[in-house]
ZAMARGU-4260 file (C-alpha; in steps of 0.2 Angstrom, whole numbers, plus 5000, padded with zeros to 4 digits):
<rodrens>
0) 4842/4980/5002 | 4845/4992/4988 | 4864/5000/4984 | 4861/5020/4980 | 4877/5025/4967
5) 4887/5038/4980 | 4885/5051/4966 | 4866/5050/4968 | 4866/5058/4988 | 4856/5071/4991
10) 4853/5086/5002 | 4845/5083/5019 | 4842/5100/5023 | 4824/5106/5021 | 4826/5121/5009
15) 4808/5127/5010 | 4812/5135/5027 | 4826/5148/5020 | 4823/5162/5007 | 4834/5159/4991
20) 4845/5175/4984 | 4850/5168/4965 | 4865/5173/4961 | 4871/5176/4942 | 4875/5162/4934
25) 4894/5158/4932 | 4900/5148/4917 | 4911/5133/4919 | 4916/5122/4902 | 4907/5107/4900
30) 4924/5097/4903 | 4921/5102/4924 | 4932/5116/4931 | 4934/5127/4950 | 4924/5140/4955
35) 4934/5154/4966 | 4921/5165/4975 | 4920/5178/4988 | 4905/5181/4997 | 4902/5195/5010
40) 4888/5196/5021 | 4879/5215/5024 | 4861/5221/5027 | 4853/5236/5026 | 4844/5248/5038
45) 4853/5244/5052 | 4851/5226/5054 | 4869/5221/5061 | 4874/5203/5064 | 4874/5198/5085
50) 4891/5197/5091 | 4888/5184/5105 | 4875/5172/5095 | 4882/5158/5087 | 4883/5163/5065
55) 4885/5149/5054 | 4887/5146/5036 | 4888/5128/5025 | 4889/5123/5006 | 4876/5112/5001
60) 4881/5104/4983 | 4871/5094/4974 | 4878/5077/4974 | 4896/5071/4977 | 4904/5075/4961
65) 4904/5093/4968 | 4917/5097/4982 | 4922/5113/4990 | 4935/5120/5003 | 4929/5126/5014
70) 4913/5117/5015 | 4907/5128/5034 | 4912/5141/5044 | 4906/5152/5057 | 4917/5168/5053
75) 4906/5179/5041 | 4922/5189/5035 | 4926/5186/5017 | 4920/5170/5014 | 4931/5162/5001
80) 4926/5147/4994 | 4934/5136/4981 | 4922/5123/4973 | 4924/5109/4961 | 4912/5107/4947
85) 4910/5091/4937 | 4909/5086/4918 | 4892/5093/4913 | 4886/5075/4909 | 4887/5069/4925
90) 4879/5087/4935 | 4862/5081/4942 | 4858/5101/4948 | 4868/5115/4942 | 4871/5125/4957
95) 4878/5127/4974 | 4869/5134/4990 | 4878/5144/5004 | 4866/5143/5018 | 4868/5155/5031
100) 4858/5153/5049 | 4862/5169/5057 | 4856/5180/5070 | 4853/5199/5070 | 4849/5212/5079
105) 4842/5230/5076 | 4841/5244/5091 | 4825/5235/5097 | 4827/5218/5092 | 4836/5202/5089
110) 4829/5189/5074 | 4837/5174/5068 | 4838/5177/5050 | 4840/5161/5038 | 4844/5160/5018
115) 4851/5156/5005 | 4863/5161/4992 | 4861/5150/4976 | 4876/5151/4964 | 4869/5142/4947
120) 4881/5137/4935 | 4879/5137/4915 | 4890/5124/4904 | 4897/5129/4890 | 4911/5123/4878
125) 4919/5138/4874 | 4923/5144/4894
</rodrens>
């Protein structure tokens, strides 16, 4: 039986599925700090969310020296999102995921639409 450290958990969720939207980096000094961000979701050529299907959202960090508030939701509308960042010595990844698993419609027809919005984050001393 082998102990795993609790900051060494990683994502179960299989990535590979979503399409990734990198954001631009934010920068955070190397001593750790918050990121305050607002994300709001809107397509193009009249793809419009379904207002009975179930829309969900979640914060997929990269270990558990990353924390936010809120860590899920299901309303789409200004998403605000408040996430903690370690001391750069002790990041493993250097970015956040908001993972969206939606469901859209157009006039003809209705698609589950699934990514990801990747918030990288740079270190620097100076920040």
């Amino acid at each position: 039986l082998t102990l795993k450290k609790l900051t060494e958990k990683k994502s179960v969720l299989d990535k590979s599925k979503y399409t990734v939207i990198n954001c631009k980096p934010v920068i955070v000094n190397s001593n750790g700090g918050k990121v305050i961000t607002s994300i709001d979701v809107s397509f193009k050529n009249d793809l419009k969310l379904t207002d009975d299907a179930p829309q969900s959202w979640l914060v997929d960090l990269p270990d558990s020296t990353w924390s936010c508030v809120p860590k899920n939701g299901s309303n789409l509308k200004n998403i605000n999102l408040v996430i903690s960042v370690p001391l750069e010595r002790d990041a493993k990844d250097n970015f956040a995921d908001i993972v969206f698993s939606l469901v859209t419609c157009t006039r003809e027809t209705c698609l589950p639409k699934s990514f990801i919005v990747r918030l990288p984050v740079a270190y620097s001393k100076d920040a």
